[in-house]
DRENTORKOL-3810 file (N, C-alpha, C; in nm, 4 decimals):
REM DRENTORKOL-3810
@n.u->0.0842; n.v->-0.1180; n.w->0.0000; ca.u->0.0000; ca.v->0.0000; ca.w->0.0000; c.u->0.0887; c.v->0.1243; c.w->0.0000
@n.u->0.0474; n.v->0.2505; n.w->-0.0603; ca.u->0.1361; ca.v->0.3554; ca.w->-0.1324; c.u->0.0988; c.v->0.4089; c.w->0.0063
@n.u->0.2176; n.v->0.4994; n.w->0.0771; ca.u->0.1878; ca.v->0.6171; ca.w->0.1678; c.u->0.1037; c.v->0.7069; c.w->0.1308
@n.u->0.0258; n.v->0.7869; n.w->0.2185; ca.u->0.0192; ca.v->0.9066; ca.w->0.1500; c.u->0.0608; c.v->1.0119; c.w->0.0942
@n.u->0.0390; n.v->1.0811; n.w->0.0399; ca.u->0.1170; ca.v->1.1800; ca.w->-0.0277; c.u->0.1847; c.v->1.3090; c.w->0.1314
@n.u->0.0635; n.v->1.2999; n.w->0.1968; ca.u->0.1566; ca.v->1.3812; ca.w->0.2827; c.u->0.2262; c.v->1.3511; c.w->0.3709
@n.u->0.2402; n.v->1.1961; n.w->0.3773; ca.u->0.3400; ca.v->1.1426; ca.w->0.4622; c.u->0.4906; c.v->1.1380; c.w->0.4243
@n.u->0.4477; n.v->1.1319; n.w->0.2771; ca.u->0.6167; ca.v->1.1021; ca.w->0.1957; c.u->0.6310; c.v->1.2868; c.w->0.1762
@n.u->0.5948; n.v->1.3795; n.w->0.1842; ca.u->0.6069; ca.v->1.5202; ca.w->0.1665; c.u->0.6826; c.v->1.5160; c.w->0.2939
@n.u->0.6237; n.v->1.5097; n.w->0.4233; ca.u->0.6939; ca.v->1.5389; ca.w->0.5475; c.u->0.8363; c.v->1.4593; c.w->0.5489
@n.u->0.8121; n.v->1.3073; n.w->0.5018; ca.u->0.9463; ca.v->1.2338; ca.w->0.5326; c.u->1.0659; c.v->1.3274; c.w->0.4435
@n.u->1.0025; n.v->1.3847; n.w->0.3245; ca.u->1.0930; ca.v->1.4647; ca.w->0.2481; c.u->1.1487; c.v->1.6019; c.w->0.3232
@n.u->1.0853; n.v->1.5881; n.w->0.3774; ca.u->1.1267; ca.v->1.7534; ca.w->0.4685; c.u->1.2144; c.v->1.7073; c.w->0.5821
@n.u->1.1541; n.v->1.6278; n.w->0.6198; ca.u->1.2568; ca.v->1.5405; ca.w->0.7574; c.u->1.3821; c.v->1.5381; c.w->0.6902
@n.u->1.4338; n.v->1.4864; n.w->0.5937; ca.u->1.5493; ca.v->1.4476; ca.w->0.5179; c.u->1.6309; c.v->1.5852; c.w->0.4827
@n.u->1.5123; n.v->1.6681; n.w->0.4494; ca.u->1.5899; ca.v->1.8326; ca.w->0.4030; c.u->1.6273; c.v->1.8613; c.w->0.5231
@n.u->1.5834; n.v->1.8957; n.w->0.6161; ca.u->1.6293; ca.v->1.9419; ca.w->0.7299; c.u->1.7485; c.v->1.9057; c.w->0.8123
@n.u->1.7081; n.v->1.7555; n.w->0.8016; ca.u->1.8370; ca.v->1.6829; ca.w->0.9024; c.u->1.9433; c.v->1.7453; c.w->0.7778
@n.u->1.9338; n.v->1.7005; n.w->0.6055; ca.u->2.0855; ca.v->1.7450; ca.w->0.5149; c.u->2.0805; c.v->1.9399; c.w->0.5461
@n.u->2.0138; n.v->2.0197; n.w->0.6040; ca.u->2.0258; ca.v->2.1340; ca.w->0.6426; c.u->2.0917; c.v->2.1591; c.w->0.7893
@n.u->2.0441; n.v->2.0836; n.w->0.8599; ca.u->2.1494; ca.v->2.0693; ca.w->0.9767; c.u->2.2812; c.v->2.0213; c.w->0.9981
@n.u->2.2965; n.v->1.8727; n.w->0.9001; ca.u->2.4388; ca.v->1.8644; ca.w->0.8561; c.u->2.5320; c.v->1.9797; c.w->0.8531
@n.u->2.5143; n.v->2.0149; n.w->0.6942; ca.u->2.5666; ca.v->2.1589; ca.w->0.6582; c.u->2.5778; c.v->2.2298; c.w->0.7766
@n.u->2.5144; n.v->2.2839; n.w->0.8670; ca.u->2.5213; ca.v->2.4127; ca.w->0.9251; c.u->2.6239; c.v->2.3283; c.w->1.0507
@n.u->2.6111; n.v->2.2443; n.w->1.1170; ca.u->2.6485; ca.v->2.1729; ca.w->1.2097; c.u->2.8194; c.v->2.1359; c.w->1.1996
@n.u->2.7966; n.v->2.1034; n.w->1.0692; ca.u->2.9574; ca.v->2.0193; ca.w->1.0487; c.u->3.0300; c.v->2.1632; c.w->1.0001
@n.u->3.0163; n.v->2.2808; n.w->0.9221; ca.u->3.0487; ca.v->2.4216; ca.w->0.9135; c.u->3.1493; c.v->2.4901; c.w->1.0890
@n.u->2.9720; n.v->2.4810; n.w->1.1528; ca.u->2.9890; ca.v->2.5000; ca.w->1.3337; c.u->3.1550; c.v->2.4493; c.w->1.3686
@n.u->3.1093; n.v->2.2788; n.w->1.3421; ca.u->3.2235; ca.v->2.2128; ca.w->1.4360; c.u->3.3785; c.v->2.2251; c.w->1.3392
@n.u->3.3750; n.v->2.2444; n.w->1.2265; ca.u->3.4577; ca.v->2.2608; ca.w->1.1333; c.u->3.5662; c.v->2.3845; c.w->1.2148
@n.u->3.4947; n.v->2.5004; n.w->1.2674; ca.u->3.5368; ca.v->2.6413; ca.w->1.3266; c.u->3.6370; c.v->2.6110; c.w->1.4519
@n.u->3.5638; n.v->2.5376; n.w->1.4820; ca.u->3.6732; ca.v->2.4661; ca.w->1.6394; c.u->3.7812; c.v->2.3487; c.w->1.6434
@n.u->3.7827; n.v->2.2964; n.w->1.5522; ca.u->3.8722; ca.v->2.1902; ca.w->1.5074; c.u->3.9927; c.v->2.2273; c.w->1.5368
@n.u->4.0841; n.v->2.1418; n.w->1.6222; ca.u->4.2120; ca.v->2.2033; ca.w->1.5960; c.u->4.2672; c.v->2.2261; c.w->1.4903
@n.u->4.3800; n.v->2.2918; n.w->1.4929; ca.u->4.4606; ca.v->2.3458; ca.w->1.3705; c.u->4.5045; c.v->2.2109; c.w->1.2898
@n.u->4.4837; n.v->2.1954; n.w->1.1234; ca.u->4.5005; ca.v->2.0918; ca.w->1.0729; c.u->4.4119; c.v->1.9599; c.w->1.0540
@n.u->4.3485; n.v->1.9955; n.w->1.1282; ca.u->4.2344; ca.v->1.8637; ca.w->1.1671; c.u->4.0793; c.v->1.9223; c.w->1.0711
@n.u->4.0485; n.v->1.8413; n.w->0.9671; ca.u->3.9337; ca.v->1.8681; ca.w->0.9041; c.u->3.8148; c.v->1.7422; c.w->0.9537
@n.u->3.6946; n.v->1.8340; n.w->0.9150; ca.u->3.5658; ca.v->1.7306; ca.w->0.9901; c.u->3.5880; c.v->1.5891; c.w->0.8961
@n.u->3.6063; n.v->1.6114; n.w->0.8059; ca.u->3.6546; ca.v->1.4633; ca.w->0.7144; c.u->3.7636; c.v->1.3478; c.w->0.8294
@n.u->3.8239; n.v->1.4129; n.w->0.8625; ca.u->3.9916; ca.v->1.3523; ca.w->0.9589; c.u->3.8872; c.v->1.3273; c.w->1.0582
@n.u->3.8195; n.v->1.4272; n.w->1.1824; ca.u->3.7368; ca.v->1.4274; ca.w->1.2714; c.u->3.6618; c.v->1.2627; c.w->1.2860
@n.u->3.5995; n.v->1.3093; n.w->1.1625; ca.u->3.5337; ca.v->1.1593; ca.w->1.1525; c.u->3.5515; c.v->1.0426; c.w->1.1542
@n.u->3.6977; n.v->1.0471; n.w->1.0653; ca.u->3.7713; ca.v->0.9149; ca.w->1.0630; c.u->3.8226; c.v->0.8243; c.w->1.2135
@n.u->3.8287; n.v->0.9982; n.w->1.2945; ca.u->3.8766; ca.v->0.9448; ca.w->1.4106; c.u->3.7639; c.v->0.9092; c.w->1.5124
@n.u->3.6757; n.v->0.9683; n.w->1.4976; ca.u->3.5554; ca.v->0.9623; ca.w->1.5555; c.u->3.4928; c.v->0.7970; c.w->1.5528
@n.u->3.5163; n.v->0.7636; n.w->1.4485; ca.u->3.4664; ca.v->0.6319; ca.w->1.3600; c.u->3.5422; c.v->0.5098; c.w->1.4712
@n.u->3.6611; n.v->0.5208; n.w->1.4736; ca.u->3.7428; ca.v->0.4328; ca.w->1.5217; c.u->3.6980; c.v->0.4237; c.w->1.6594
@n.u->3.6381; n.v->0.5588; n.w->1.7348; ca.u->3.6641; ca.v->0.5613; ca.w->1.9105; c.u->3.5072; c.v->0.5036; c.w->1.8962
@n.u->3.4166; n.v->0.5842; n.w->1.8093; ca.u->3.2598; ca.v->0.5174; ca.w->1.8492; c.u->3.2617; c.v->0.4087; c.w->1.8308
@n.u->3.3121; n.v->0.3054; n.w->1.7591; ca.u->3.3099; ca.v->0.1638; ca.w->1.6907; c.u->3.3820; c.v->0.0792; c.w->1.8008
@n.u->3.4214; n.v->0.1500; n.w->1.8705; ca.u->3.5776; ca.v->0.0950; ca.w->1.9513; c.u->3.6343; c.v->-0.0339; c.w->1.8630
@n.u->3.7074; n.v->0.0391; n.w->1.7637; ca.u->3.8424; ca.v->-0.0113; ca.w->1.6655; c.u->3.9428; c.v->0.0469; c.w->1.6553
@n.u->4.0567; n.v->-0.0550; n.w->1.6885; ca.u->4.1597; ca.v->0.0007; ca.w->1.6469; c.u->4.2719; c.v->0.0761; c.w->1.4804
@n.u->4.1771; n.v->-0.0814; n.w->1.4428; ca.u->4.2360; ca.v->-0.0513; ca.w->1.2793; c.u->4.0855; c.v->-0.1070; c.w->1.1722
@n.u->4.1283; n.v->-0.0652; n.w->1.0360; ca.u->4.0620; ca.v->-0.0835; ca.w->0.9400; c.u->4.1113; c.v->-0.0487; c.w->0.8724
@n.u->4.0749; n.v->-0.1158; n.w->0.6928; ca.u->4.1310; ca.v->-0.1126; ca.w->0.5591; c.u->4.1140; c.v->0.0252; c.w->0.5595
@n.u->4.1406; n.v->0.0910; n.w->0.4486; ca.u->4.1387; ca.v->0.2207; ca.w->0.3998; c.u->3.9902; c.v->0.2187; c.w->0.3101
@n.u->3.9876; n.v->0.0508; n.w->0.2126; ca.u->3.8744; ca.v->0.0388; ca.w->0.1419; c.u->3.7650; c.v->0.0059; c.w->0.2136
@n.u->3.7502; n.v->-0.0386; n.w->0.3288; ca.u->3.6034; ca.v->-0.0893; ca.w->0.4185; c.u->3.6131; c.v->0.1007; c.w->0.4745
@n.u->3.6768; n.v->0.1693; n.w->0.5342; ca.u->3.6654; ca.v->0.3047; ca.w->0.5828; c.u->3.5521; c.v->0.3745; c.w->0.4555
@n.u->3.5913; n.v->0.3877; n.w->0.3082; ca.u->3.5743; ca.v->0.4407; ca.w->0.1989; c.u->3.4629; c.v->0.4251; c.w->0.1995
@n.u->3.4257; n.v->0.2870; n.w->0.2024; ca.u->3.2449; ca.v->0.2154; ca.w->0.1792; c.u->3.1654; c.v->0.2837; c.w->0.3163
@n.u->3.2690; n.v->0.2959; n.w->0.4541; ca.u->3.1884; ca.v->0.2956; ca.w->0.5281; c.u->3.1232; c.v->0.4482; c.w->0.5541
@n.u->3.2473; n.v->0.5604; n.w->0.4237; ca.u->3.1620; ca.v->0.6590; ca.w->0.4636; c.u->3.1127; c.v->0.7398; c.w->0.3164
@n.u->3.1039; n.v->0.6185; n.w->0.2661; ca.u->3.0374; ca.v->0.6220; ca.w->0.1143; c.u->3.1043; c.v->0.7766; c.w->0.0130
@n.u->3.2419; n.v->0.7636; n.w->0.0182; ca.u->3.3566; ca.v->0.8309; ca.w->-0.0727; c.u->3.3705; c.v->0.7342; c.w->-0.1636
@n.u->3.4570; n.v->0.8552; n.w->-0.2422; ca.u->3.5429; ca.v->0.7162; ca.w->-0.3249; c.u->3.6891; c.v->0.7213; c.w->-0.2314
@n.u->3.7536; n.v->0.6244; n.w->-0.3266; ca.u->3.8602; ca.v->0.5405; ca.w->-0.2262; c.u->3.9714; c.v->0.6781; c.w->-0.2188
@n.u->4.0172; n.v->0.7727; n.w->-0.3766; ca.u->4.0785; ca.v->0.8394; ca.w->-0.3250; c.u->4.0779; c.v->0.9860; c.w->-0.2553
@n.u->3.9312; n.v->0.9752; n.w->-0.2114; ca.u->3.9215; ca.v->1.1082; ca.w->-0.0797; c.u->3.9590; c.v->1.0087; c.w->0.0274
@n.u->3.9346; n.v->0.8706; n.w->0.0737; ca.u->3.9393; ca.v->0.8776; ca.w->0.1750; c.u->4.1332; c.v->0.8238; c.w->0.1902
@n.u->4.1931; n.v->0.7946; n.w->0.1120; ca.u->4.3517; ca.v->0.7583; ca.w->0.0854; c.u->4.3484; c.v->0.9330; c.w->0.1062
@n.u->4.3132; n.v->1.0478; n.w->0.0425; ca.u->4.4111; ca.v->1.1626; ca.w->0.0862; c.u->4.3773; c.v->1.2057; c.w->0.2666
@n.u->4.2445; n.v->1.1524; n.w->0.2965; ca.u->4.1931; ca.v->1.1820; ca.w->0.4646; c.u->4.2518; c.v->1.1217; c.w->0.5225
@n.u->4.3481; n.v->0.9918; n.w->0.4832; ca.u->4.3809; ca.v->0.9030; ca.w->0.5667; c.u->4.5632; c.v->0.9670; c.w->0.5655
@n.u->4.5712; n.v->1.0177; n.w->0.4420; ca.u->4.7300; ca.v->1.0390; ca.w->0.4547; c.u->4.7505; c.v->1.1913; c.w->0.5362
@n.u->4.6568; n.v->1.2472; n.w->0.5347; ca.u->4.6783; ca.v->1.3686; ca.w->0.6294; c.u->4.6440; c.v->1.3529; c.w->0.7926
@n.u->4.5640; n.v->1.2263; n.w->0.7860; ca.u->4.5864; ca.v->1.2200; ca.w->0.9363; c.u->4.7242; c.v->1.1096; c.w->0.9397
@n.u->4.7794; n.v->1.0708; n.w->0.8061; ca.u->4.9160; ca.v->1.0062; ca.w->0.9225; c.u->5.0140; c.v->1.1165; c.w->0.9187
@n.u->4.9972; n.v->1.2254; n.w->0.8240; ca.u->5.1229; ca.v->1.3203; ca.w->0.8275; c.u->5.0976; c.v->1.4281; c.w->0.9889
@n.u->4.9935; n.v->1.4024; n.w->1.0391; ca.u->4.9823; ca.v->1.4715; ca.w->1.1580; c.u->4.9766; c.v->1.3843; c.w->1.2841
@n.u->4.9990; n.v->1.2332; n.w->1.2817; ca.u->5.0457; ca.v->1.1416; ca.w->1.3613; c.u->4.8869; c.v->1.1062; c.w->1.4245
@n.u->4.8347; n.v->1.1456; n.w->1.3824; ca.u->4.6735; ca.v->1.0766; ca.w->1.4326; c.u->4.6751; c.v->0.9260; c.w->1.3625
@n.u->4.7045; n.v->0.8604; n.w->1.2698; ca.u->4.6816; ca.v->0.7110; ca.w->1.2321; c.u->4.8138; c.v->0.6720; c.w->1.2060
@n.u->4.8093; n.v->0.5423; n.w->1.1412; ca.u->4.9797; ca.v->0.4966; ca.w->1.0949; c.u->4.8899; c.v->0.4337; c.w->0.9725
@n.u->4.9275; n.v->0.3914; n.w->0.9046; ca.u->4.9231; ca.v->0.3590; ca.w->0.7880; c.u->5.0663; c.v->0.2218; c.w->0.7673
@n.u->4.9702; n.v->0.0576; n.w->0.7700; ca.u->5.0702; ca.v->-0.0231; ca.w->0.7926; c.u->4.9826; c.v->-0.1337; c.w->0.6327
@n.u->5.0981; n.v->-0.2038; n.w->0.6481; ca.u->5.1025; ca.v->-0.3114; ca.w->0.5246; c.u->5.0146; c.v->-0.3924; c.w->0.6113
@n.u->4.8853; n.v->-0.4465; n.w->0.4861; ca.u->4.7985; ca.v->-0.5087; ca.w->0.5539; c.u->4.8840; c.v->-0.6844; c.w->0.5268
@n.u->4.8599; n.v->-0.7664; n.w->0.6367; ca.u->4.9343; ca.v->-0.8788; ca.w->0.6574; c.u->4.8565; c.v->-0.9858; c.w->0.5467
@n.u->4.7450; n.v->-0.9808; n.w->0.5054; ca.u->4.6498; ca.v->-1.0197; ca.w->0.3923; c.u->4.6458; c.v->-0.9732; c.w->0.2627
@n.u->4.6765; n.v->-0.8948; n.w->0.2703; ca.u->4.7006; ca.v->-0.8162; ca.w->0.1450; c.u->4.8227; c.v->-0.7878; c.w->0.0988
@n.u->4.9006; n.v->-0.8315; n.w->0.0407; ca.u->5.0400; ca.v->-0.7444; ca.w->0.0194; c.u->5.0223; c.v->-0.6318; c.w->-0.0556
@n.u->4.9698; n.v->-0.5778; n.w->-0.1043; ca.u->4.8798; ca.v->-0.4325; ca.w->-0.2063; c.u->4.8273; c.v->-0.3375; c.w->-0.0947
@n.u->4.7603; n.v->-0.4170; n.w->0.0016; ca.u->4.6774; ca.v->-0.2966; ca.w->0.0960; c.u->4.7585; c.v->-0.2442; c.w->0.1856
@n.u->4.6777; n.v->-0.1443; n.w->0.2552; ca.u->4.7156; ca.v->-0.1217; ca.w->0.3952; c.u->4.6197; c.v->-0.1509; c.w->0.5009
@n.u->4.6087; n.v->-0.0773; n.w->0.5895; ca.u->4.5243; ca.v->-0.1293; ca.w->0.7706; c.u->4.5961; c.v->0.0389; c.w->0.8235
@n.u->4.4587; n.v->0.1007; n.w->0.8511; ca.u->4.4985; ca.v->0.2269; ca.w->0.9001; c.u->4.4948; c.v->0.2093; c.w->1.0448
@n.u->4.5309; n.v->0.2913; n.w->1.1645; ca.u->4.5194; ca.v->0.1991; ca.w->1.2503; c.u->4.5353; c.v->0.3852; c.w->1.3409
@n.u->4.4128; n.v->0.3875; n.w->1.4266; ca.u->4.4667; ca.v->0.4834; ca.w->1.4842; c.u->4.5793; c.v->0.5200; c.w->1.6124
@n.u->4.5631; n.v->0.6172; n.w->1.6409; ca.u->4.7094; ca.v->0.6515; ca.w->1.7683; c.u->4.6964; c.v->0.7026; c.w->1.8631
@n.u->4.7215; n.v->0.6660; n.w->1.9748; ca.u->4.7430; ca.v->0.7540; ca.w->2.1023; c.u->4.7170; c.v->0.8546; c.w->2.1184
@n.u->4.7568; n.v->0.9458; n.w->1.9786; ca.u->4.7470; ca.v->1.1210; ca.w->1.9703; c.u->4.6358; c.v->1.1347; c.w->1.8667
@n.u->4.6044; n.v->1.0136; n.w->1.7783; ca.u->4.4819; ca.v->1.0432; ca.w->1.7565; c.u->4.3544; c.v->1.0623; c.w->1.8475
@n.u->4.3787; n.v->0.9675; n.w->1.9512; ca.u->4.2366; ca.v->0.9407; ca.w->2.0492; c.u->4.2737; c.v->1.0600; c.w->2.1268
@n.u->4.3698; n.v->1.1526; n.w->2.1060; ca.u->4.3906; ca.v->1.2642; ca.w->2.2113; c.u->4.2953; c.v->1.3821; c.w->2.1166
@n.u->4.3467; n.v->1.3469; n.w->2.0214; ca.u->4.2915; ca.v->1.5142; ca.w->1.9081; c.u->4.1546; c.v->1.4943; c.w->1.9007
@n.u->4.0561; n.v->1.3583; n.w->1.8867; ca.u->3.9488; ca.v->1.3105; ca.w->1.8768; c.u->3.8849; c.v->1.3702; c.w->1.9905
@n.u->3.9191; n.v->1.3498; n.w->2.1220; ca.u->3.8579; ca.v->1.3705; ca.w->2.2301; c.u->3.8736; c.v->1.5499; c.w->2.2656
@n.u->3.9932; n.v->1.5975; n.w->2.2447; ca.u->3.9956; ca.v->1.7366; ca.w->2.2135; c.u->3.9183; c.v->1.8058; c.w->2.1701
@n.u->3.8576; n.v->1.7745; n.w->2.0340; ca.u->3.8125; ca.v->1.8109; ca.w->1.9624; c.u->3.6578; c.v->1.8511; c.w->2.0236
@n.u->3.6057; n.v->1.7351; n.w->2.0864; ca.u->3.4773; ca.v->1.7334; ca.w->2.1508; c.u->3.4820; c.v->1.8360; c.w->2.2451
@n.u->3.6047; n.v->1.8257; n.w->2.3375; ca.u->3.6244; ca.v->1.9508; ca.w->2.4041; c.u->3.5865; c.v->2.0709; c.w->2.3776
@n.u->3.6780; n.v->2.1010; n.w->2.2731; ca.u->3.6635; ca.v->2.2338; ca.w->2.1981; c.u->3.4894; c.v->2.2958; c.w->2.1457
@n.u->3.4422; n.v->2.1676; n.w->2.1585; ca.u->3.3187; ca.v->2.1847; ca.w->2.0811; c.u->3.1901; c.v->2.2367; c.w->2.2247
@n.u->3.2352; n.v->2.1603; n.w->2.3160; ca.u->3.1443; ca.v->2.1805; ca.w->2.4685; c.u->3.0799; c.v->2.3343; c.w->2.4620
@n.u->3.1655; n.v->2.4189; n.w->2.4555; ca.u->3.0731; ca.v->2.5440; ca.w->2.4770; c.u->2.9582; c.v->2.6126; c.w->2.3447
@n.u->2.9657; n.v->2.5403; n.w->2.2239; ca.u->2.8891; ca.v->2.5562; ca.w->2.1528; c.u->2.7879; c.v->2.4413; c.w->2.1527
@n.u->2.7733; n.v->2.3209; n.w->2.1855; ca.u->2.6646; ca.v->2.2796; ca.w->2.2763; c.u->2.6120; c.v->2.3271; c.w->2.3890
@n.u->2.6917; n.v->2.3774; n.w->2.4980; ca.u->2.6232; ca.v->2.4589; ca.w->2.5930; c.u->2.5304; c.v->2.5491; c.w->2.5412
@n.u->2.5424; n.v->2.6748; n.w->2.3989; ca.u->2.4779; ca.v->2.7680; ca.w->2.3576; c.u->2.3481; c.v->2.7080; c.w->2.3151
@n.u->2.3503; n.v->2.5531; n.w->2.2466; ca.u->2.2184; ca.v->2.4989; ca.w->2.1884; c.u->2.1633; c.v->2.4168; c.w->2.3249
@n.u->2.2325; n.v->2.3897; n.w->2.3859; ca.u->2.1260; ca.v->2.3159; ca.w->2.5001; c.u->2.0606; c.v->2.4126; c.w->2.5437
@n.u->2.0903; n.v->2.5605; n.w->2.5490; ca.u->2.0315; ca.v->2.6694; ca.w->2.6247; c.u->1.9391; c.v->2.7308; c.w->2.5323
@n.u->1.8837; n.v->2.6465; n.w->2.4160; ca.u->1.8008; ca.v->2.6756; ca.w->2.3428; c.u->1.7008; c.v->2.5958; c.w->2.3270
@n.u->1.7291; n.v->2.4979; n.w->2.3644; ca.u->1.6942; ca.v->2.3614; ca.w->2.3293; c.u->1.6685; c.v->2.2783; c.w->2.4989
@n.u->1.5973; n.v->2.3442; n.w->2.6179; ca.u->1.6416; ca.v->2.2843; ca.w->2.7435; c.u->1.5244; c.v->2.1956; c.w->2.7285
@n.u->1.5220; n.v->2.1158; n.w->2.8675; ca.u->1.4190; ca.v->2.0083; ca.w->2.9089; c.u->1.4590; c.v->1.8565; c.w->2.8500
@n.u->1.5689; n.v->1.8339; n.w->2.7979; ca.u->1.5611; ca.v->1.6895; ca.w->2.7472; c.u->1.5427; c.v->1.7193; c.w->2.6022
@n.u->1.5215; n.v->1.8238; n.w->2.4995; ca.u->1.4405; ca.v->1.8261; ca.w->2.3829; c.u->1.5218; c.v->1.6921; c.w->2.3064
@n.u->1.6987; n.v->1.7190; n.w->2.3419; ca.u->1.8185; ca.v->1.6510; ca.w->2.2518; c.u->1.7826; c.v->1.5006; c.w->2.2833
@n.u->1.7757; n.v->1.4690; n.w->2.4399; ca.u->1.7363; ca.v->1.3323; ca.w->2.4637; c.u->1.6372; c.v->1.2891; c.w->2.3469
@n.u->1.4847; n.v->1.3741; n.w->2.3492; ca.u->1.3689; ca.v->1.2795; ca.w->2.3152; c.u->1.4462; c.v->1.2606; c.w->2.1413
@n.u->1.4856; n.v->1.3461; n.w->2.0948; ca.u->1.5175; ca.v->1.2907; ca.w->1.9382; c.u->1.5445; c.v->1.1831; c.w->1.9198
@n.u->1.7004; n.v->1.1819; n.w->1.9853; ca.u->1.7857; ca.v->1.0833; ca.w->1.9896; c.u->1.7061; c.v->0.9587; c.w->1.9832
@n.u->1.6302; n.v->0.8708; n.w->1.9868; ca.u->1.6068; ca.v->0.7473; ca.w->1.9611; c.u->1.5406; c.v->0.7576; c.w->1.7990
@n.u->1.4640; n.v->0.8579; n.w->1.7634; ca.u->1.4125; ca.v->0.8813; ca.w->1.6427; c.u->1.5149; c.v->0.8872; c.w->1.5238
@n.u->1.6383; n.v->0.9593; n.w->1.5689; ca.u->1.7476; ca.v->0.9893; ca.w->1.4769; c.u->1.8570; c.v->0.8536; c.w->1.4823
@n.u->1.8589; n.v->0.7547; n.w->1.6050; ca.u->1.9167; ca.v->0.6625; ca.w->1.5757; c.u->1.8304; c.v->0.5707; c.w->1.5228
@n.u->1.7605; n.v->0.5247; n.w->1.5004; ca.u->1.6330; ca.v->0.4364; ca.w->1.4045; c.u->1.6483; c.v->0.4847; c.w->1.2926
@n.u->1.6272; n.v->0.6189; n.w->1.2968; ca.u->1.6398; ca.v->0.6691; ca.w->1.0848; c.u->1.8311; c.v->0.6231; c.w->1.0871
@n.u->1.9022; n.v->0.6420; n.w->1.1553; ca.u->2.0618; ca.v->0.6260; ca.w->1.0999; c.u->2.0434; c.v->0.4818; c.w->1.0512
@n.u->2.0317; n.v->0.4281; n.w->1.1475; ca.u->2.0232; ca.v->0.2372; ca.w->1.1385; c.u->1.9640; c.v->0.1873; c.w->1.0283
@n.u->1.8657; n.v->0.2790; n.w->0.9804; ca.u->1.7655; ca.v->0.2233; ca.w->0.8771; c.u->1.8400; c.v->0.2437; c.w->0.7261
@n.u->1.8673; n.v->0.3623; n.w->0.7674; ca.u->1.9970; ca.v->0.4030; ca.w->0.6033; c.u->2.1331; c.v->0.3508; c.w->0.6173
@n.u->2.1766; n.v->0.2838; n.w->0.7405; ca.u->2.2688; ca.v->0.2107; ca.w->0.7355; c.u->2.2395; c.v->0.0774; c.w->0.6536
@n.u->2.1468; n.v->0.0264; n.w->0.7260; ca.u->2.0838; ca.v->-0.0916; ca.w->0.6642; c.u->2.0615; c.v->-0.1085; c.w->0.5149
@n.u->2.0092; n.v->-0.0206; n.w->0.4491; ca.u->1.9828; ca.v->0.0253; ca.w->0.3156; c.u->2.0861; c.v->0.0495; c.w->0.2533
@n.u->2.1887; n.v->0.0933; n.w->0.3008; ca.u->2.3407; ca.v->0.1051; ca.w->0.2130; c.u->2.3846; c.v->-0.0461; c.w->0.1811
@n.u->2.3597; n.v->-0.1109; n.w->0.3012; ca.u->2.4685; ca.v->-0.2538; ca.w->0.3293; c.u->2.4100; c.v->-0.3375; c.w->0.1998
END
């Protein structure tokens, strides 16, 4: 059975908004980043601490953040020229590598969040009562679901 038309209108707006908050959000956190560190790198490192992993291909990273292979080979070589990953010969592959993050990556990663605290403070103070809580299960169900749909 077809949705209705104004159900798939709203889901379309849901979608504009959240890709309108992206933009404005990742811009935001882009501003506070330490020096050298782009939200592209951010992520990579981000990826590793939320997942709790140490390493991964360069090509499962690529798929996992739906690039092609050589944005995420130049994201990956600027976080080893700034000592956030290493970049090692994968033991399966003699062709590949296994990026693998670092000590000073999980330092710049967690920094980073730091840096970011007082511009969440400004939106929680916009946003009080839990508003961020109640989303949060709505926005992890839609992630999961377009995760799912990629795989």
């Amino acid at each position: 059975m077809k949705p209705p038309a104004e159900d798939t209108n709203a889901a379309f707006e849901a979608f504009n908004e959240i890709g309108i908050i992206s933009q404005l959000s990742g811009a935001a956190f882009e501003r506070v980043l330490p020096e050298g560190l782009s939200l592209a790198g951010f992520s990579v490192l981000n990826h590793f601490m939320r997942l709790k992993r140490d390493a991964e291909r360069p090509t499962q990273l690529a798929r996992n953040f739906q690039v092609a292979k050589s944005a995420m080979t130049n994201t990956l070589q600027r976080l080893e020229s700034a000592g956030y990953i290493t970049l090692e010969p994968d033991p399966e592959d003699g062709r590949g590598k296994i990026a693998r993050i670092t000590r000073s990556g999980r330092a710049a990663r967690d920094a980073s969040i730091a840096r970011l605290q007082p511009v969440m403070q400004e939106f929680l103070a916009l946003f009080p009562g839990g508003d961020f809580k109640r989303m949060l299960p709505a926005l992890t169900r839609l992630r999961r679901a377009l995760d799912t749909a990629r795989d």
